[in-house]
C-alpha positions as CSV (number, residue, x, y, z in Angstrom):
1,X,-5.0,-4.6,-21.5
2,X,-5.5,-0.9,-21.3
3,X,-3.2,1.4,-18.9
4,X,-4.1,1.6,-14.9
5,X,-3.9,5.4,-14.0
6,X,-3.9,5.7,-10.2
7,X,-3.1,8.9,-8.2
8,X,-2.5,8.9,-4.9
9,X,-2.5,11.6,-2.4
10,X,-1.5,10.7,1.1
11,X,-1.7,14.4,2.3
12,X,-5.2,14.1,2.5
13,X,-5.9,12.8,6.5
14,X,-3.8,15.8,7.8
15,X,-4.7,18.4,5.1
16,X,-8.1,18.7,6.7
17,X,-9.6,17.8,2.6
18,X,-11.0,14.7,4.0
19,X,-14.5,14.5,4.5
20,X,-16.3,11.4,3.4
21,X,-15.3,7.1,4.3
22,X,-16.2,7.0,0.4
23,X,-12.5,8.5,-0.5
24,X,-10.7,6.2,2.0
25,X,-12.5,3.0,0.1
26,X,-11.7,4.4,-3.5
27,X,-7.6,4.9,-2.1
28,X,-8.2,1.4,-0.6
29,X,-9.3,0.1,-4.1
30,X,-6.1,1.8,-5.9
31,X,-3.7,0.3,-3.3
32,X,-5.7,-2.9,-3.8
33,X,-5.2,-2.6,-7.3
34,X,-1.1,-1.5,-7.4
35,X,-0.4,-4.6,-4.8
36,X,-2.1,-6.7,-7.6
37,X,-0.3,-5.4,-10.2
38,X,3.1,-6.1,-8.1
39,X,2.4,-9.6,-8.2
40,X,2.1,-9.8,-12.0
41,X,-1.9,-10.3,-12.4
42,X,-3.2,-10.7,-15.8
43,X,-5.4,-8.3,-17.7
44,X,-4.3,-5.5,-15.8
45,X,-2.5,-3.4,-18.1
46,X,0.0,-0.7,-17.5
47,X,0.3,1.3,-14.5
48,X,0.6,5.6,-14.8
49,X,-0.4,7.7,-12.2
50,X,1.0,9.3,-9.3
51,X,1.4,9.2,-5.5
52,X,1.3,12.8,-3.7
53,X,2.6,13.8,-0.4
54,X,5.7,15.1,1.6
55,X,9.1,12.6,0.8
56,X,8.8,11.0,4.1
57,X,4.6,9.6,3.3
58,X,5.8,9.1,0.0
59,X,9.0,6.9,1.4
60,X,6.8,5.6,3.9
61,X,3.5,4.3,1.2
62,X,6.7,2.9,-0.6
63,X,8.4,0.7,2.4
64,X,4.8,-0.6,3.5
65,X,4.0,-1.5,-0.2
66,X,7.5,-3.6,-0.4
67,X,6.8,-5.0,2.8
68,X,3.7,-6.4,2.0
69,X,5.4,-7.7,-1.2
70,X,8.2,-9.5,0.4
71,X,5.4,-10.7,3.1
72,X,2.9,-12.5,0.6
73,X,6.2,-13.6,-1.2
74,X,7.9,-15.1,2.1
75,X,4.3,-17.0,3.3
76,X,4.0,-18.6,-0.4
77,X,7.0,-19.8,-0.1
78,X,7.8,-21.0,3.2
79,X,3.9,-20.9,4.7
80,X,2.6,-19.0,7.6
81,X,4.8,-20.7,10.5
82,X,8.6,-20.2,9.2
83,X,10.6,-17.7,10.9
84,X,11.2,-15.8,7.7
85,X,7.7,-15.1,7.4
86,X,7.2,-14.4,10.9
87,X,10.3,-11.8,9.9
88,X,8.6,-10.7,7.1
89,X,4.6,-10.2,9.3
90,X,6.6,-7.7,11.9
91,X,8.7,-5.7,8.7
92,X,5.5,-4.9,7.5
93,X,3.6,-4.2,10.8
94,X,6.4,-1.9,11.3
95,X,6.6,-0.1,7.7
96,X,2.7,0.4,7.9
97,X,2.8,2.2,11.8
98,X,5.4,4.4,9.9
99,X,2.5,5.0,7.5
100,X,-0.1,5.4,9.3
101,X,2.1,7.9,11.8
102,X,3.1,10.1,8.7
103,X,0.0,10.3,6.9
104,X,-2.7,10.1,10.1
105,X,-4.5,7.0,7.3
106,X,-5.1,3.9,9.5
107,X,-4.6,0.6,7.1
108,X,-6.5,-1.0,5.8
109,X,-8.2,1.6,4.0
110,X,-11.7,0.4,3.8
């Protein structure tokens, strides 16, 4: 297992630095990767790295990541149907409109 280094910069979109898809699919592959490594996969190593912007993306990435956490927790638990899933869909939908509002990045990054 060697150590995962992801950086992250969620200034990019409103910093005018974007200019090619190809860097919203390689951010999309690191958040693919950190939601992974949330849920405990195997051979993934370490994470370092870092995730760049004002406090309020950074606070934002943070709440969406958590809510997708606690979403994928709450439906293999309880299934798609319960109401604490159904909780869990419309935390998230909210957290990741917050993201998408501070950072200008429209989810899912692909």
């Amino acid at each position: 297992m060697k150590d995962q280094e992801i950086h992250i910069d969620l200034n990019v979109v409103k910093s005018g630095k974007l200019v090619e898809f190809s860097y919203l699919t390689h951010m999309g592959a690191k958040i693919e990767l950190l939601v992974k490594m949330m849920f405990g996969s195997q051979g993934l190593g370490r994470l370092t790295g870092s995730v760049r912007g004002t406090p309020s993306q950074v606070r934002s990435f943070k709440d969406a990541l958590r809510g997708e956490k606690r979403y994928a927790q709450s439906f293999m638990r309880h299934g798609l149907s319960d109401a604490r899933t159904l909780n869990n869909r419309y935390r998230l939908e909210r957290a990741v409109s917050g993201l998408e509002k501070e950072t200008g990045l429209k989810w899912p990054l692909k």
